[in-house]
HTML snippet that shows the backbone in 3Dmol.js (N, CA, C, O; Angstrom):
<script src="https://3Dmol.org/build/3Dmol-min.js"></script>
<div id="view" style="width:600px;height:400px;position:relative"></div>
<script>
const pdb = `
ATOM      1  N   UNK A   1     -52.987   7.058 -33.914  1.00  0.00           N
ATOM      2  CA  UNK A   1     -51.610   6.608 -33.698  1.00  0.00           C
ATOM      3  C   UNK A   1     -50.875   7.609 -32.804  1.00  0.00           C
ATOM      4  O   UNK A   1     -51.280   8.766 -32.684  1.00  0.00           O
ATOM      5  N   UNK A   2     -49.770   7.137 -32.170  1.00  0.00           N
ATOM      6  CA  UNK A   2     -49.376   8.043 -30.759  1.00  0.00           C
ATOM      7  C   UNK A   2     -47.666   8.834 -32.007  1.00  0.00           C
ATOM      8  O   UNK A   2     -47.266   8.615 -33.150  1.00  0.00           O
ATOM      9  N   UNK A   3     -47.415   9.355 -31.340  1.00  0.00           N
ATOM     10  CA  UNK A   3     -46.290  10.439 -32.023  1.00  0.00           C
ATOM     11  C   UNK A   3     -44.894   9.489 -32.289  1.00  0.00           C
ATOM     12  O   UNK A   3     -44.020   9.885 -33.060  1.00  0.00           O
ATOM     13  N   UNK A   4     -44.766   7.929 -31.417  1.00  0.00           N
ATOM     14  CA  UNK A   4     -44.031   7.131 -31.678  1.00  0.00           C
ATOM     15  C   UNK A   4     -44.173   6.279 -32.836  1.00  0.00           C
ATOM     16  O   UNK A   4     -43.411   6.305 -33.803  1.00  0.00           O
ATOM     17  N   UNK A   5     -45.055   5.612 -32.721  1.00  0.00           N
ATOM     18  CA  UNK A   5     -46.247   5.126 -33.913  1.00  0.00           C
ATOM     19  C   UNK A   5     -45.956   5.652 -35.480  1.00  0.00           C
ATOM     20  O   UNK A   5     -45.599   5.081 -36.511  1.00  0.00           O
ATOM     21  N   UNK A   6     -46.292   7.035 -35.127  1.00  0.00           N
ATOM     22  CA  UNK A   6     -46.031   7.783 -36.714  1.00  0.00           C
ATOM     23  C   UNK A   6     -44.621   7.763 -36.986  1.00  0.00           C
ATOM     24  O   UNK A   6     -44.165   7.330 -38.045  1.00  0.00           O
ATOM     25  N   UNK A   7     -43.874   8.255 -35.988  1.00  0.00           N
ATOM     26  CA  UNK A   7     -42.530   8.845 -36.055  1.00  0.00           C
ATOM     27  C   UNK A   7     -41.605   7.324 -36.805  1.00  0.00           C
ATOM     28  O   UNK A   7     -40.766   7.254 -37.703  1.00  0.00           O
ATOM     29  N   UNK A   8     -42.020   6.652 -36.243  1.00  0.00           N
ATOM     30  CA  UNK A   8     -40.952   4.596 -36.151  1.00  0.00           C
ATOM     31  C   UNK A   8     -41.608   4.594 -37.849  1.00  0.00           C
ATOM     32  O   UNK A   8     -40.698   4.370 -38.648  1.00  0.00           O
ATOM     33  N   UNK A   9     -43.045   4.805 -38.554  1.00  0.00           N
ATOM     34  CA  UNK A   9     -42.947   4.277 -39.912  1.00  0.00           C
ATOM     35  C   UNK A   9     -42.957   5.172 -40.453  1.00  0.00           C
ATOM     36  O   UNK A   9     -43.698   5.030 -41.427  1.00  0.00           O
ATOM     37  N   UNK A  10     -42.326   6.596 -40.391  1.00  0.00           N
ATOM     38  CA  UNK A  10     -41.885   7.210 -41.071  1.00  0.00           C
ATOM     39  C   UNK A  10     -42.878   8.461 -41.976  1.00  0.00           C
ATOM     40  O   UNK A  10     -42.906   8.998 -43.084  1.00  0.00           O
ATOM     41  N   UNK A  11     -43.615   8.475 -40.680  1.00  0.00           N
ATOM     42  CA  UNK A  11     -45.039   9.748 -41.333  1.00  0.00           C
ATOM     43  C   UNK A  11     -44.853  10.637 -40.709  1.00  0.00           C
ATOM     44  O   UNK A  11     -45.912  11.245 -40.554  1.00  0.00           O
ATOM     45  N   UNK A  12     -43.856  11.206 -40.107  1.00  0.00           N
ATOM     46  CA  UNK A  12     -43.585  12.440 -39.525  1.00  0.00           C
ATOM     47  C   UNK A  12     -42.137  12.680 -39.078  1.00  0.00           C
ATOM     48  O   UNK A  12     -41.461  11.680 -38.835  1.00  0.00           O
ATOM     49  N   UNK A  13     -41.653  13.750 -38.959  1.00  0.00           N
ATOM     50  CA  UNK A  13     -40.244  14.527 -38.383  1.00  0.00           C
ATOM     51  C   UNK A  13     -40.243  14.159 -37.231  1.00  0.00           C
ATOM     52  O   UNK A  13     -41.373  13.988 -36.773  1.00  0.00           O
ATOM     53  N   UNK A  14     -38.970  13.856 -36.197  1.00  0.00           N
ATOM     54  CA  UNK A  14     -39.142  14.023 -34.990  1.00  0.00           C
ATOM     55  C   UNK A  14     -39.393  14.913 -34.370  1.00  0.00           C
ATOM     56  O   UNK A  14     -39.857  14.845 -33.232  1.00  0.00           O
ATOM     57  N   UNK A  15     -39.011  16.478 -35.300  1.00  0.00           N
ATOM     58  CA  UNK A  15     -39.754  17.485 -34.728  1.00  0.00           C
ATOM     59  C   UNK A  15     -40.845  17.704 -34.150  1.00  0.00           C
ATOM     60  O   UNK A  15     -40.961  18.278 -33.067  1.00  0.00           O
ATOM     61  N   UNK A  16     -41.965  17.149 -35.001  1.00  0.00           N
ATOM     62  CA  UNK A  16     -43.527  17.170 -34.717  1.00  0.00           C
ATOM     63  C   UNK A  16     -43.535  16.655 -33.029  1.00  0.00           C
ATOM     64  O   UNK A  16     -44.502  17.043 -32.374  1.00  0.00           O
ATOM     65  N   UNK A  17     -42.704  15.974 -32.464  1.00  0.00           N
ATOM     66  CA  UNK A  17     -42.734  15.673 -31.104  1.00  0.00           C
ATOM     67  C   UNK A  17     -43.816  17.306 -30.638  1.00  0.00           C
ATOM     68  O   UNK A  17     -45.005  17.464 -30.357  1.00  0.00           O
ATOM     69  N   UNK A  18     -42.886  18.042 -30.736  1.00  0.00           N
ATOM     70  CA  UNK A  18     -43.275  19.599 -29.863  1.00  0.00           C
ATOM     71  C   UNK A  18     -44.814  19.747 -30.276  1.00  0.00           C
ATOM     72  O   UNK A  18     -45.553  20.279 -29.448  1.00  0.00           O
ATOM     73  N   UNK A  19     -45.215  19.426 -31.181  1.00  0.00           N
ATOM     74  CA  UNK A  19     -46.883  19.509 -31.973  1.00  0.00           C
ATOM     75  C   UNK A  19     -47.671  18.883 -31.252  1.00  0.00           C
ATOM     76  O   UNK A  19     -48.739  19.353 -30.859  1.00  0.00           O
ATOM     77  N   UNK A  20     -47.205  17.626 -30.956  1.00  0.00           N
ATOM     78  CA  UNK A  20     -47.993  16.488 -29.817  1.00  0.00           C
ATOM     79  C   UNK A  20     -48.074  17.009 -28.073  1.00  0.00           C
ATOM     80  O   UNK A  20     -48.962  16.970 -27.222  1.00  0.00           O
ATOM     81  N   UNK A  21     -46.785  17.446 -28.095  1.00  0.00           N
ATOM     82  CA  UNK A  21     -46.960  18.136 -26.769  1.00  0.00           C
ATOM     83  C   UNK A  21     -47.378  19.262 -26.647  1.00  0.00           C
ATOM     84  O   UNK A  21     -47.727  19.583 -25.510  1.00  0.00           O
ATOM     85  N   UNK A  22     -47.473  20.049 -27.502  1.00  0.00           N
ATOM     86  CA  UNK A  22     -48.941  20.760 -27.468  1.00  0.00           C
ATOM     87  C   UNK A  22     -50.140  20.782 -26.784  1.00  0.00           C
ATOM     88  O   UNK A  22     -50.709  21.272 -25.809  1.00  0.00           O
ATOM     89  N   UNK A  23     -50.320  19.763 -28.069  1.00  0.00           N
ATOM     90  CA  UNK A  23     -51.722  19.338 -28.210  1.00  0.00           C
ATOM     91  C   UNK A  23     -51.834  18.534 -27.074  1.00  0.00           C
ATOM     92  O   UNK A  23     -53.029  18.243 -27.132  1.00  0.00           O
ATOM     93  N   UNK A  24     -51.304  17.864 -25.875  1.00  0.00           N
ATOM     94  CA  UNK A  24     -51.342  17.100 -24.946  1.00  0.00           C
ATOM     95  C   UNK A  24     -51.451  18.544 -23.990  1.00  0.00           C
ATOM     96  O   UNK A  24     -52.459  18.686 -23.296  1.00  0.00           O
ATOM     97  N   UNK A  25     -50.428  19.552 -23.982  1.00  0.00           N
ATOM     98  CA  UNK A  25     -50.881  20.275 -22.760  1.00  0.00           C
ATOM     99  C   UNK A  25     -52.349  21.140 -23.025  1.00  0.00           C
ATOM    100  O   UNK A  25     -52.850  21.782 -22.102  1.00  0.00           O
ATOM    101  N   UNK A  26     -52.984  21.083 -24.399  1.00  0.00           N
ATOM    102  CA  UNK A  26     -54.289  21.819 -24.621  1.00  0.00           C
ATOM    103  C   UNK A  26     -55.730  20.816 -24.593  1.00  0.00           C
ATOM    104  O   UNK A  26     -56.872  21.125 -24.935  1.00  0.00           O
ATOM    105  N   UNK A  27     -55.264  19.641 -24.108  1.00  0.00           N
ATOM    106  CA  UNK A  27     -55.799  18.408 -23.755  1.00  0.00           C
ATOM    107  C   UNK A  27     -56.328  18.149 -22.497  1.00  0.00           C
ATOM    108  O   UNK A  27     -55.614  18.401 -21.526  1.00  0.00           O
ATOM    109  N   UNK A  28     -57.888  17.514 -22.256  1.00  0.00           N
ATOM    110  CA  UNK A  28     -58.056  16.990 -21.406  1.00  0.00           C
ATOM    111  C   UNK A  28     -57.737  15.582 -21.014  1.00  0.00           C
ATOM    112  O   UNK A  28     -58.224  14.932 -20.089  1.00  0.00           O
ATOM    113  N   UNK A  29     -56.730  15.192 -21.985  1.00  0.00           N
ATOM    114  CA  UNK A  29     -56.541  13.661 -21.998  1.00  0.00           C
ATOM    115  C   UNK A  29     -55.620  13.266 -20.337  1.00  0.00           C
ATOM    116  O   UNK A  29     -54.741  14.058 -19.994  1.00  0.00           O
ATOM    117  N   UNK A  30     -55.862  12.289 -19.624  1.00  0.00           N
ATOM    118  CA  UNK A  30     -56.056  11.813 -18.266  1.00  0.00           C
ATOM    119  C   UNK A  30     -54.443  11.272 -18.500  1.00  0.00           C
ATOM    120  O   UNK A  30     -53.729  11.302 -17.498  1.00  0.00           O
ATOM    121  N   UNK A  31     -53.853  10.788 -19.760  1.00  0.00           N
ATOM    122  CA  UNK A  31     -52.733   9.992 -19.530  1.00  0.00           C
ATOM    123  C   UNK A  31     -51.269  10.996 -19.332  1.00  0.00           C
ATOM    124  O   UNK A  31     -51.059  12.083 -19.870  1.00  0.00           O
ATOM    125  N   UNK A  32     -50.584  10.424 -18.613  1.00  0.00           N
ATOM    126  CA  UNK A  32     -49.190  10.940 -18.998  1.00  0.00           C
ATOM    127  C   UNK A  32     -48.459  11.459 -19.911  1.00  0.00           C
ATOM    128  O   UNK A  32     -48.015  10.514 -20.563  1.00  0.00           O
ATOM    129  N   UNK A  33     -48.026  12.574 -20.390  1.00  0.00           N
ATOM    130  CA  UNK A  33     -47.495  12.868 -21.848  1.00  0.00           C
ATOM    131  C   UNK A  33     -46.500  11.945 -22.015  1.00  0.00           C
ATOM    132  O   UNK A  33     -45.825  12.470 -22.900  1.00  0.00           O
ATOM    133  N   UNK A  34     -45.874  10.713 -21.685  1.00  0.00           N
ATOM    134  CA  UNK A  34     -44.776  10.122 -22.256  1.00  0.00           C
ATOM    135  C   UNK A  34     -45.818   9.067 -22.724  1.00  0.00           C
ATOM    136  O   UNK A  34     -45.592   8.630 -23.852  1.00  0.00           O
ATOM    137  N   UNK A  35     -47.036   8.512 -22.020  1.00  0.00           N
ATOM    138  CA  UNK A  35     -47.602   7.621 -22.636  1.00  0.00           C
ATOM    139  C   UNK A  35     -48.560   7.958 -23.728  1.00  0.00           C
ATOM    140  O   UNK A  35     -48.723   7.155 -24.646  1.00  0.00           O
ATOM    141  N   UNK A  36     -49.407   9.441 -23.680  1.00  0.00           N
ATOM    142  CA  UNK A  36     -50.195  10.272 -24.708  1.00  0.00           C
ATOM    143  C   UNK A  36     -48.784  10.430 -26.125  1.00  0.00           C
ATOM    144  O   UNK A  36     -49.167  10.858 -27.213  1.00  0.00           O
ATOM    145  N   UNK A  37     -47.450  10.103 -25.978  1.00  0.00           N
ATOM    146  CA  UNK A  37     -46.608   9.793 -26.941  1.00  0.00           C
ATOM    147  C   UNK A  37     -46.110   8.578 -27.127  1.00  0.00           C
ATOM    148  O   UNK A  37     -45.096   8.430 -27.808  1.00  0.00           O
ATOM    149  N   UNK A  38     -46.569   7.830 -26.713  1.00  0.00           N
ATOM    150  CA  UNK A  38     -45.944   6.415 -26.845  1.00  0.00           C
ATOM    151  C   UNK A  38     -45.062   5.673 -26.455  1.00  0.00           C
ATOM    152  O   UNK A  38     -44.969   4.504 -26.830  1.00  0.00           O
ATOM    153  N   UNK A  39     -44.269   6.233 -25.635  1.00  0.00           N
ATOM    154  CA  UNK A  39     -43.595   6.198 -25.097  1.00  0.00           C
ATOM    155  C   UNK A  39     -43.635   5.003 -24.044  1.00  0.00           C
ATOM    156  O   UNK A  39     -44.703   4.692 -23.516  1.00  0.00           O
ATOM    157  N   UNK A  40     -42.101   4.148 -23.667  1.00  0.00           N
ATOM    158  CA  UNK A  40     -42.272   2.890 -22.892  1.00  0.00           C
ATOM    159  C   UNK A  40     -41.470   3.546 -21.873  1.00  0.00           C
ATOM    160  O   UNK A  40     -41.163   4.655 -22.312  1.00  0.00           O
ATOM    161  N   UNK A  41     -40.960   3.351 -20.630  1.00  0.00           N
ATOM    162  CA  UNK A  41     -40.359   3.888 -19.404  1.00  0.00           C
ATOM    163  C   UNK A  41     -38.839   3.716 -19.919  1.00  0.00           C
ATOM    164  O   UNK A  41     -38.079   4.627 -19.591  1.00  0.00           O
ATOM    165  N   UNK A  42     -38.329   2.711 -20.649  1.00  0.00           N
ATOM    166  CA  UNK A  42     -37.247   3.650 -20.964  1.00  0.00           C
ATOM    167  C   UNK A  42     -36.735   4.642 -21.846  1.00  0.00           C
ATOM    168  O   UNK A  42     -35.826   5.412 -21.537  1.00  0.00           O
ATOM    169  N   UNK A  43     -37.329   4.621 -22.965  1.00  0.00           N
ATOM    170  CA  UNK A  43     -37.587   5.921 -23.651  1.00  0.00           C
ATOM    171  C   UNK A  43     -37.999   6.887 -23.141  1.00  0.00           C
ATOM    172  O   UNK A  43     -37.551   7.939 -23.596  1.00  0.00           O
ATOM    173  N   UNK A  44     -38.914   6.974 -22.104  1.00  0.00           N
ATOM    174  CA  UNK A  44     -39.668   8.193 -20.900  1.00  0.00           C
ATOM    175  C   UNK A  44     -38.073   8.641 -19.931  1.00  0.00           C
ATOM    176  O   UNK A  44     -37.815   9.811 -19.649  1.00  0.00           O
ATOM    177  N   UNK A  45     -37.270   7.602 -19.589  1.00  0.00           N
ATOM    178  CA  UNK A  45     -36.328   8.105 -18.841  1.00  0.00           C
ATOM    179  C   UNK A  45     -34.870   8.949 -19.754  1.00  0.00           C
ATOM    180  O   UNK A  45     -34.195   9.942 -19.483  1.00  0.00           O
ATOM    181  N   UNK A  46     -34.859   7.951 -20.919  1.00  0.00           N
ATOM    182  CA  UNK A  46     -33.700   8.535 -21.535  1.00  0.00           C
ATOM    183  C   UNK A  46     -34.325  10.107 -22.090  1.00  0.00           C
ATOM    184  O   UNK A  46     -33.419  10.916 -21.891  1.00  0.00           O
ATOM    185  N   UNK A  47     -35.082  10.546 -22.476  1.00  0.00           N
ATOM    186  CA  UNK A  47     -35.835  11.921 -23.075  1.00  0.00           C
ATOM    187  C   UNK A  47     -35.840  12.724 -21.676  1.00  0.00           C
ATOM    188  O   UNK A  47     -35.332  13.845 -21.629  1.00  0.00           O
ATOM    189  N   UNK A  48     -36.472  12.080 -20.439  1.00  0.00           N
ATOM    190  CA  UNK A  48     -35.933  12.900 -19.440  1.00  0.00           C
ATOM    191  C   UNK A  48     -34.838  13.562 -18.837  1.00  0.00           C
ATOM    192  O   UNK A  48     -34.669  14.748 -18.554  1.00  0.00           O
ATOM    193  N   UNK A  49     -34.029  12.420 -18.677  1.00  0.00           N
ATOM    194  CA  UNK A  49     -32.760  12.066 -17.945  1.00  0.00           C
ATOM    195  C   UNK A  49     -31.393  12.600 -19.030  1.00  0.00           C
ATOM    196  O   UNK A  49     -30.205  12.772 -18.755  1.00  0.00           O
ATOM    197  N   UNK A  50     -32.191  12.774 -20.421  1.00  0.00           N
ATOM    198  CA  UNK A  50     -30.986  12.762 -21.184  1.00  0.00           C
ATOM    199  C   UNK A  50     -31.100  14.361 -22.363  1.00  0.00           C
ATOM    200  O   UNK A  50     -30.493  15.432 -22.322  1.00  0.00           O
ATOM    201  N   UNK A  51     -31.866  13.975 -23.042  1.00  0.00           N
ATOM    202  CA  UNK A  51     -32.205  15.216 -24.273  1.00  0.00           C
ATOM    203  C   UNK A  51     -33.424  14.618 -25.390  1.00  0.00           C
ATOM    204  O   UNK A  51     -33.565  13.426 -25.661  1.00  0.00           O
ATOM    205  N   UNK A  52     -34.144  15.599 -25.880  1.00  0.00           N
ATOM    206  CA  UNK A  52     -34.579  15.146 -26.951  1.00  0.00           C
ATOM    207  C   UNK A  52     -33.814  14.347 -28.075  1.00  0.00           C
ATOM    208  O   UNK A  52     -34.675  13.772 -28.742  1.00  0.00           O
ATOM    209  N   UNK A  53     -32.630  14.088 -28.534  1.00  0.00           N
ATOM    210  CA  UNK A  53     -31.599  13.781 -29.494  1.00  0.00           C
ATOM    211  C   UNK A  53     -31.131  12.507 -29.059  1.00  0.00           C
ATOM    212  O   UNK A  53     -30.610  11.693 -29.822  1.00  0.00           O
ATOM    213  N   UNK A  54     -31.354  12.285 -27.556  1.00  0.00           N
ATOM    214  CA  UNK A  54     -30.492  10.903 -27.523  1.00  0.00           C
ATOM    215  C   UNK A  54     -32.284  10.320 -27.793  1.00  0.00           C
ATOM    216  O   UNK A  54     -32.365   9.519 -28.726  1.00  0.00           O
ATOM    217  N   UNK A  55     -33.368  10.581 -27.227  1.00  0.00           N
ATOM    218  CA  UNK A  55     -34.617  10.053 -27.863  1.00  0.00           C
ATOM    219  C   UNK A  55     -34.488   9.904 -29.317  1.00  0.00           C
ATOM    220  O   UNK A  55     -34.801   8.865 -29.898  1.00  0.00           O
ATOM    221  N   UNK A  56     -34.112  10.751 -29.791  1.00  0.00           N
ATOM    222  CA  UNK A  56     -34.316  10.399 -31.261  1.00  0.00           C
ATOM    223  C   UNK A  56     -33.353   9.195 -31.908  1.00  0.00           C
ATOM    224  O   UNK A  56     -33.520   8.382 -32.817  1.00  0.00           O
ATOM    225  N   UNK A  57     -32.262   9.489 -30.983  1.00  0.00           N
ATOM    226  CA  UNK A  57     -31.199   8.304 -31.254  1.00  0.00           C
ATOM    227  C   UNK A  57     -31.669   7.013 -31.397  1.00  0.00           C
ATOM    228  O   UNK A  57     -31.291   6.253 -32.288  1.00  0.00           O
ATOM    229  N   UNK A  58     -32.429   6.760 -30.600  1.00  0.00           N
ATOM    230  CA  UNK A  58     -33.039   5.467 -29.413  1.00  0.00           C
ATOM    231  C   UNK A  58     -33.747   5.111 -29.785  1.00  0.00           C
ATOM    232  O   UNK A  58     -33.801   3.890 -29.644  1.00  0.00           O
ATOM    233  N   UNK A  59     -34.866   5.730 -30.542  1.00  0.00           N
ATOM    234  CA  UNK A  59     -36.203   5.411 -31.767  1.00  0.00           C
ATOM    235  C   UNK A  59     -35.648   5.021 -33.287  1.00  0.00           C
ATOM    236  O   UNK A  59     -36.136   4.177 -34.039  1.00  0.00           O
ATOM    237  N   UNK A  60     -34.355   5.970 -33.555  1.00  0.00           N
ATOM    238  CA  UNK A  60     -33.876   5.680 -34.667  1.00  0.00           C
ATOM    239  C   UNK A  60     -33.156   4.090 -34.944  1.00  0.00           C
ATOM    240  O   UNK A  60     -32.941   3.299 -35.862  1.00  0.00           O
ATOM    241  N   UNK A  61     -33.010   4.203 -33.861  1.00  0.00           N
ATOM    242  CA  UNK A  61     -32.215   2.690 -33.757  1.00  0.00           C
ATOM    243  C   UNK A  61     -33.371   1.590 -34.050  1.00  0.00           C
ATOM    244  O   UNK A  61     -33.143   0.482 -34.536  1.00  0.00           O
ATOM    245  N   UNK A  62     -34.406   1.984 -33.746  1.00  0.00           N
ATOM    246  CA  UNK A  62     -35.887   0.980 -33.689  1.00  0.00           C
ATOM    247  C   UNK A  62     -36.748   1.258 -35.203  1.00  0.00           C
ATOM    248  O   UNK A  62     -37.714   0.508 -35.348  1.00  0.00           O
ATOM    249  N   UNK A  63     -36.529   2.120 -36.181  1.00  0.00           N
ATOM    250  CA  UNK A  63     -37.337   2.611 -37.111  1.00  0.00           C
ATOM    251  C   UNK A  63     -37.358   1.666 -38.262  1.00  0.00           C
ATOM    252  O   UNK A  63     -36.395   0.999 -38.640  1.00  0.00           O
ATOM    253  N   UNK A  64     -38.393   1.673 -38.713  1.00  0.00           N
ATOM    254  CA  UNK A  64     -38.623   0.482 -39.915  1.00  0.00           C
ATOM    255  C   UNK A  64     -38.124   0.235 -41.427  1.00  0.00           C
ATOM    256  O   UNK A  64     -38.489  -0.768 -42.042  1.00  0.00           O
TER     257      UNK A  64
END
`;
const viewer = $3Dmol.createViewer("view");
viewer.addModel(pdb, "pdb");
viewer.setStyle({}, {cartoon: {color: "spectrum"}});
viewer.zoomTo();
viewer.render();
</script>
């Protein structure tokens, strides 16, 4: 499961974000870290464009 995945049913902190990106920069994995997190392009832009917090906002609004 990707760090969105866990995060939306409630098996992890949004903290753990920083754990995944980690483990993505100690990775040979080929994908993008917004998609190696689950991430859809506008969630990829608002976390860019904006802060970790309005991401969390933006997922929270989506959580189960």
């Amino acid at each position: 499961m990707t760090f969105k995945e866990k995060y939306l049913a409630g098996e992890i902190p949004f903290e753990d974000i920083d754990l995944y990106i980690e483990e993505w920069n100690g990775s040979d994995d080929e994908r993008r870290l917004a998609e190696y997190l689950g991430l859809n392009a506008d969630e990829e832009d608002v976390w860019v464009d904006e802060s970790d917090e309005a991401l969390k906002e933006m997922l929270d609004s989506r959580k189960k």
